[in-house]
C-alpha positions as MATLAB code, in Angstrom:
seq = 'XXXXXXXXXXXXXXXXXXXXXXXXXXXXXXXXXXXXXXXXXXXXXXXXXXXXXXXXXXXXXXXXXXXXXXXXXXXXXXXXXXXXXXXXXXXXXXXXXXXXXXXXXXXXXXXXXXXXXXXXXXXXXXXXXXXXXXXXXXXXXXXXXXXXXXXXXXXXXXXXXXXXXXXXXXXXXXXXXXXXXXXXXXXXXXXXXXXXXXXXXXXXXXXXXXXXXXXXXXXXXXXXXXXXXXXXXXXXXXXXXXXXXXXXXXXXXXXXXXXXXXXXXXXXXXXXXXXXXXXXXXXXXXXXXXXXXXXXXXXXXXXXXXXXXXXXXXXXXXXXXXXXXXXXXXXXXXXXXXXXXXXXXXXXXXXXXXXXXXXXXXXXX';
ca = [
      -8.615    4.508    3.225;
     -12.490    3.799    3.839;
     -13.628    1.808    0.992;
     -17.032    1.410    0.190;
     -19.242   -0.045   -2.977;
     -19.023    3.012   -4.934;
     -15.632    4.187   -4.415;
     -13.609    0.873   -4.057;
     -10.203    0.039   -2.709;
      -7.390   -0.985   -4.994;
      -5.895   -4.550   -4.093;
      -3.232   -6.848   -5.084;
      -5.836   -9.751   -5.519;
      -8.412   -6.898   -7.579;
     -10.813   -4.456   -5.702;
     -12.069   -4.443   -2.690;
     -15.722   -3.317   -1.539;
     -16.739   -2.398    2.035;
     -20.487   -2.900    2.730;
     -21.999   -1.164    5.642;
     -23.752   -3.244    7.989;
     -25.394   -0.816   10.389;
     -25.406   -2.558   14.025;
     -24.298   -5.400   12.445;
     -27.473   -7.051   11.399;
     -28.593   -9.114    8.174;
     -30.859  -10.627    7.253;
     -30.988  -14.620    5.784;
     -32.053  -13.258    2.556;
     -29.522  -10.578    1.794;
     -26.536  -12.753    3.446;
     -27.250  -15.009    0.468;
     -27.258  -11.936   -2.307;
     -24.079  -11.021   -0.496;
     -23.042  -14.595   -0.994;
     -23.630  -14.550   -4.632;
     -21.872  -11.689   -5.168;
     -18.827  -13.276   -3.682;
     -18.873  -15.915   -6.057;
     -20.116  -14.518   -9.048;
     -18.213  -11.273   -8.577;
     -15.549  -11.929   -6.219;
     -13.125  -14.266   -4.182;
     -16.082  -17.075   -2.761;
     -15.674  -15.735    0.724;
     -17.281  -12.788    2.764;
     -14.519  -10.867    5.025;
     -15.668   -9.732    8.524;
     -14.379   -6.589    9.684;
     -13.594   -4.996   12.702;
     -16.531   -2.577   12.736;
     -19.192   -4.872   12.226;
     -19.302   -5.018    8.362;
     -18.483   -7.197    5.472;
     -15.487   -6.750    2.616;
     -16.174   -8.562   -0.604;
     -12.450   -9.040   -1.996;
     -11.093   -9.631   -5.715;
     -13.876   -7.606   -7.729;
     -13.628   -6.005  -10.610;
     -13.265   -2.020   -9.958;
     -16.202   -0.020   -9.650;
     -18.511   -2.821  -11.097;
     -21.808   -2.065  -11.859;
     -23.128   -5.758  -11.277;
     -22.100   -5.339   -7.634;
     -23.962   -1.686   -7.333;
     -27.004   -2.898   -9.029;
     -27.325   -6.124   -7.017;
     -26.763   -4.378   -3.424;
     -29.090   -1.670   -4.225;
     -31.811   -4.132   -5.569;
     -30.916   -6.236   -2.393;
     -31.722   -3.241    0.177;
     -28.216   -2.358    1.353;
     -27.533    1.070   -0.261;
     -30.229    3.249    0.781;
     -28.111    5.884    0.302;
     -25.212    6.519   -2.236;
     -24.327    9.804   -0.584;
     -23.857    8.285    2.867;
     -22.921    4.870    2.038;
     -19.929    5.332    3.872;
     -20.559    7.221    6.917;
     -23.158    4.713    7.826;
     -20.985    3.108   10.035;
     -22.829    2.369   13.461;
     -22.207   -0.118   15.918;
     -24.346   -1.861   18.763;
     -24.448   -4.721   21.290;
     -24.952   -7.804   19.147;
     -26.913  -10.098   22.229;
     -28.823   -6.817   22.820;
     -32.531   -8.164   22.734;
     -31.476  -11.715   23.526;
     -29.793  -11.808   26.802;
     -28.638   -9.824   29.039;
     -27.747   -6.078   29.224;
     -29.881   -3.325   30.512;
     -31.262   -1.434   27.205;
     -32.420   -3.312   24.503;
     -30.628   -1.309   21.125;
     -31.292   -3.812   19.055;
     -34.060   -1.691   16.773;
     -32.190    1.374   17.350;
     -29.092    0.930   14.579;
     -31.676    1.180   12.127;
     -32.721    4.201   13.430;
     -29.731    5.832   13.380;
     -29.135    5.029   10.229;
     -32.300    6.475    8.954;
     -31.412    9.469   10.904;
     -27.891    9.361    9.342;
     -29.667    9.308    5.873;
     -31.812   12.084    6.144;
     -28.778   14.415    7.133;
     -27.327   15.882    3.960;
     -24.394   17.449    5.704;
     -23.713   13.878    7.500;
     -22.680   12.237    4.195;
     -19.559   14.854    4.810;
     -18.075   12.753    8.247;
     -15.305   11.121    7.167;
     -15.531    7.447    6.442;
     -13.465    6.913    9.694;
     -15.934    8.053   11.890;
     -17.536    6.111   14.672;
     -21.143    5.683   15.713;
     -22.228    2.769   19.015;
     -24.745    2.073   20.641;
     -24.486   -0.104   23.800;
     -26.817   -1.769   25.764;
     -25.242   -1.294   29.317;
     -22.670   -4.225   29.245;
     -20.044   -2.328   28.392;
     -19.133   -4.094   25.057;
     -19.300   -2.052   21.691;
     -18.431    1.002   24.401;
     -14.844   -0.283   24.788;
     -14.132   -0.024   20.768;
     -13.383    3.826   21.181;
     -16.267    4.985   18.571;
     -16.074    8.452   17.887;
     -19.631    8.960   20.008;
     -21.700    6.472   22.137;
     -24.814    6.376   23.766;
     -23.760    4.343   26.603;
     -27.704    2.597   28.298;
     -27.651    7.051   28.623;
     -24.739    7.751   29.035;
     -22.385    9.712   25.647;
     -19.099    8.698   25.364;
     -16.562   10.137   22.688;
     -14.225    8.704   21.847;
     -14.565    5.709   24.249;
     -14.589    8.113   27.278;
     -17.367   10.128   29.377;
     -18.649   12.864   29.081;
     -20.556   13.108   31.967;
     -23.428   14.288   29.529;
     -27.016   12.174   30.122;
     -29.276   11.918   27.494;
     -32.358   10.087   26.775;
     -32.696   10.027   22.970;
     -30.313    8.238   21.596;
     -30.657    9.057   18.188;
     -30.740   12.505   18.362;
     -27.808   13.029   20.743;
     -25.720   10.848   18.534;
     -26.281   12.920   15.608;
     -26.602   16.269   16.698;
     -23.113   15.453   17.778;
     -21.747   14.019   14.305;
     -23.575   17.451   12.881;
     -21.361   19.619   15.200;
     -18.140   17.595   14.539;
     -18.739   18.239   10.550;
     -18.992   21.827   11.490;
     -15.382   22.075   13.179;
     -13.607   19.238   12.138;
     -11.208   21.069    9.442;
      -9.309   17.810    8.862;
      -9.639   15.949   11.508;
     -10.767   12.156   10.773;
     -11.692   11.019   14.047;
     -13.439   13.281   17.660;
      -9.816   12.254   19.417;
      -7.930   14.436   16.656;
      -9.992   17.125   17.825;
      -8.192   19.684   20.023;
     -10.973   20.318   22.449;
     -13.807   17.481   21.661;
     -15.988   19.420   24.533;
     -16.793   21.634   21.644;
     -19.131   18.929   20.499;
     -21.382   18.863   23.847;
     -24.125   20.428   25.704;
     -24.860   19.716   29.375;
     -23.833   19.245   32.422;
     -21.090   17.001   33.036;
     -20.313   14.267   35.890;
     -17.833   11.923   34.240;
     -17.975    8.287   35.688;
     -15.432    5.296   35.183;
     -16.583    2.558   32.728;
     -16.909   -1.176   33.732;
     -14.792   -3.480   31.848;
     -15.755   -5.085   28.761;
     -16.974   -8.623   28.854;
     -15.725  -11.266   26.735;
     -16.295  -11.773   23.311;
     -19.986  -13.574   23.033;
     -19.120  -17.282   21.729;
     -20.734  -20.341   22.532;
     -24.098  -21.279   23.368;
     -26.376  -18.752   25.350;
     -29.220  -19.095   26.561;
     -31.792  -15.968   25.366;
     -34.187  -14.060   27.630;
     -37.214  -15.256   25.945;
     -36.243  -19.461   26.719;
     -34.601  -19.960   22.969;
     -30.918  -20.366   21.785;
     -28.382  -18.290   20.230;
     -24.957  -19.331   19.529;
     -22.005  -16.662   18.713;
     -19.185  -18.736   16.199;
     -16.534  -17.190   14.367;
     -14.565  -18.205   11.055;
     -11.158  -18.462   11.485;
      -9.414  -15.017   10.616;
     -12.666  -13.692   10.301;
     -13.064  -15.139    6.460;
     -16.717  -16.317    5.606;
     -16.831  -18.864    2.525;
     -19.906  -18.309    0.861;
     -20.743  -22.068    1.928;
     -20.698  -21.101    5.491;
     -22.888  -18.002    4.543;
     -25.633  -19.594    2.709;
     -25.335  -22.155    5.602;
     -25.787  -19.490    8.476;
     -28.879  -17.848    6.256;
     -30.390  -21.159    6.052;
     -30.243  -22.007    9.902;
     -32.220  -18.604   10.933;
     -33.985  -15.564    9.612;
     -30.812  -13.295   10.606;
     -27.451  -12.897   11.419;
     -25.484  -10.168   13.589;
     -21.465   -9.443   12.469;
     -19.633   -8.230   15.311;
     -17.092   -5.901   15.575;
     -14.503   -8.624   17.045;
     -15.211  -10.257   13.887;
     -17.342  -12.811   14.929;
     -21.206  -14.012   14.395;
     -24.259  -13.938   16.463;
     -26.940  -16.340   15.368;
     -30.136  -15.602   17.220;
     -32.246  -18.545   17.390;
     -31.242  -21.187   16.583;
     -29.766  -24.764   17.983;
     -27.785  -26.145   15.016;
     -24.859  -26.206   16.821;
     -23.232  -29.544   15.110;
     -23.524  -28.219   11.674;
     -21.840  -24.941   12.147;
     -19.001  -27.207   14.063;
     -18.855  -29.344   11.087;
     -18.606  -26.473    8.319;
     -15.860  -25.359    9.963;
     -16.770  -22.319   12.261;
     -15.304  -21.768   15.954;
     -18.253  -21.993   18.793;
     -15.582  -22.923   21.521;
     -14.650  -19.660   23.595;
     -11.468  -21.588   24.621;
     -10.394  -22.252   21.034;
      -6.683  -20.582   20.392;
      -7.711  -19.609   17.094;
      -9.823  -16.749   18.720;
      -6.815  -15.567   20.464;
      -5.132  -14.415   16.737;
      -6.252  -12.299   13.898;
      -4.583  -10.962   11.294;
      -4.555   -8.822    8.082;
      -4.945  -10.303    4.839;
      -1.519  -10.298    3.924;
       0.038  -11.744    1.001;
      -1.186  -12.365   -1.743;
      -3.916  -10.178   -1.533;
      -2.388   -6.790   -0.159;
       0.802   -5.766   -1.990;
       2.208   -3.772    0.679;
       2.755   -7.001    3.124;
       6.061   -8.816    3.716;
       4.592  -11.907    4.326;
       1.775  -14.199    3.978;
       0.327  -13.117    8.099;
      -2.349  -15.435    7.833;
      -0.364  -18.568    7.758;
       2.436  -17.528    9.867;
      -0.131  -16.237   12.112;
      -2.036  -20.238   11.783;
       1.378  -21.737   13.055;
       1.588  -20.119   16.431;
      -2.046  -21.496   17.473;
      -0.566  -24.310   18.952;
      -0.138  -23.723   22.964;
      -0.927  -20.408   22.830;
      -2.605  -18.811   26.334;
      -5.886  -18.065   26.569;
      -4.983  -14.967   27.821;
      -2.326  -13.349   25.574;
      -3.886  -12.232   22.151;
      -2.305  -11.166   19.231;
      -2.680   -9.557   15.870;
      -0.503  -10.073   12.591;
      -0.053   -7.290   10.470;
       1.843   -7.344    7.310;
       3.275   -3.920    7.482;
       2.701   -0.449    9.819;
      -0.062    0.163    8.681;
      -1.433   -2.986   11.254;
      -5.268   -2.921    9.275;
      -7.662   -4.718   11.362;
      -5.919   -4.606   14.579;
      -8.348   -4.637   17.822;
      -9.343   -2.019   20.095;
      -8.014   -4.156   23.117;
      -5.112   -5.026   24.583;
      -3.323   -6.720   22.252;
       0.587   -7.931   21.524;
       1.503   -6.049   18.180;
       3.309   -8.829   15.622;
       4.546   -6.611   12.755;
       6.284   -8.567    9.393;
      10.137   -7.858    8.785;
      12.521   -9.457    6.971;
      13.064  -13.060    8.035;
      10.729  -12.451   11.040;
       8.334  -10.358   12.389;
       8.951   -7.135   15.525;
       7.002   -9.114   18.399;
       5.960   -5.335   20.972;
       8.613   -3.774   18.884;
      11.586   -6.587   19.649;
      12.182   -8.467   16.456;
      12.078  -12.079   16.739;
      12.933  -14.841   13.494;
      10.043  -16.493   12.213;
      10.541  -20.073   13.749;
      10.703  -18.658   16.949;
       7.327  -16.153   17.039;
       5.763  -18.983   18.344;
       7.423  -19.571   21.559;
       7.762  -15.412   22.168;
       4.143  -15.773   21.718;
       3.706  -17.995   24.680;
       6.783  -16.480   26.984;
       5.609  -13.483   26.931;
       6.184  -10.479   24.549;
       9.687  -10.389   23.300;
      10.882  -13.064   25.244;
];
């Protein structure tokens, strides 16, 4: 269920390898061993995911090529904890805006992380943030979040302040290890207060801003631009085009790109990638579907391409291929689940030519 690089998932289109990504960042030079790997070892494309990580698809199981080219490459620092490193943060954190910068701080977490021998026993499912005060990564429900001081779990407050970020975060993952029996996630827990310390004021959270595409201007009078490939897939082209436009890139959890500094807006237009915030296309995601995942009913992706067409910019949707709905986003979303001949539009089945126009109605319509 949480694939990693060691331990790989089983797929109809060959393995599948999760690499951890802490806070999203990295760097020009490891995008492009990443990008190697994909086409020496893989399917040609990098796969974004919806924590802020990339999924190399079509290996070969458990191949040592891929281990020994990661680990050379920097991004396996740990073998025990490769899996549990998952951490997100606010990816224009440092560039613009917000009220905290975290940008340095996923790093040290994950250090942190590392240097825990019990931590490498949190489940693979479990949830780290870090958010700058916008209210972003804080709206994708991680299991705990320090929140510009503020510790959520999962998504909510505590009413618990805290100053170190680090050390809050994982003196809590250390106490759920200690009473999580077999509980995955802090919101299986019967009482998750058993996890704080402190007292406790509870305040409401502001609502998340919009996903960060386009042009921005950065604090410090340069550029950044936030793109994303459609359905989140990467071709290694785009990659090695991304790594050679700046020194780093930041995957997003809404599986999307931020490209700090940097104005080569036409090029990433021309190779494909979305940098309009009004595009439709950002409206959709999907699974992978067939062919790659043998337990879909249909081919999401490009029934999911079809409906693009007049879609609102305010309804978004996600395709999943069967119940399992892998990849779906935290947010308000409508749920378009594959059936026979059609697909269960918010749990009112709809035929396939017509998913379109429910799409646009309204759910179910």
């Amino acid at each position: 269920m949480c694939p990693g690089v060691f331990a790989t998932h089983d797929a109809a289109d060959g393995a599948l390898a999760r690499v951890r990504l802490p806070g999203g960042g990295v760097s020009s030079a490891r995008l492009k061993v990443l990008a190697d790997c994909a086409d020496d070892l893989g399917d040609g494309a990098l796969h974004l995911t919806s924590r802020g990580n990339l999924q190399l698809r079509g290996l070969e199981r458990d191949s040592a090529e891929l281990v020994k080219r990661l680990s050379d490459a920097g991004l396996l620092p740990s073998p025990a904890h490769e899996r549990v490193r998952n951490i997100l943060a606010s990816p224009l954190s440092g560039l613009t805006g917000g009220f905290t910068d975290v940008s340095g701080l996923a790093a040290e977490l994950d250090a942190a992380i590392c240097a825990r021998p019990e931590l490498a026993e949190l489940p693979g499912r479990f949830l780290f943030a870090l958010d700058d005060g916008r209210g972003d990564v804080a709206a994708e429900g991680a299991d705990v979040t320090w929140f510009d001081g503020v510790l959520l779990l999962a998504g909510a407050d505590t009413g618990v302040r805290i100053t170190d970020a680090v050390d809050a975060l994982v003196r809590v993952a250390s106490a759920f290890v200690a009473v999580r029996g077999t509980a995955w996630r802090v919101r299986e827990l019967p009482d998750p207060s058993v996890l704080l310390d402190g007292p406790r004021e509870p305040v409401a959270l502001p609502p998340p801003p919009a996903v960060p595409i386009g042009v921005f201007d950065t604090d410090g009078g340069g550029t950044t631009i936030g793109l994303a490939p459609p359905f989140g897939r990467l071709s290694t082209a785009q990659a090695r085009l991304l790594a050679d436009v700046g020194p780093r890139v930041i995957v997003t959890p809404w599986r999307s790109i931020v490209l700090p500094d940097t104005a080569n807006l036409d090029a990433l237009v021309e190779a494909g990638l979305v940098v309009d915030p009004g595009s439709s296309s950002l409206q959709v995601s999907a699974c992978i579907g067939r062919p790659g995942c043998a337990k879909s009913r249909a081919d999401v992706r490009a029934d999911a391409q079809r409906t693009l067409r007049g879609l609102p910019s305010s309804r978004r949707a996600h395709f999943s291929g069967c119940e399992r709905r892998c990849g779906k986003p935290a947010g308000e979303h409508v749920d378009v689940v594959a059936e026979s001949g059609g697909y269960r539009v918010d749990d009112v089945w709809v035929p396939l030519e017509n998913v379109r126009d429910s799409l646009i109605q309204g759910s179910g319509s």
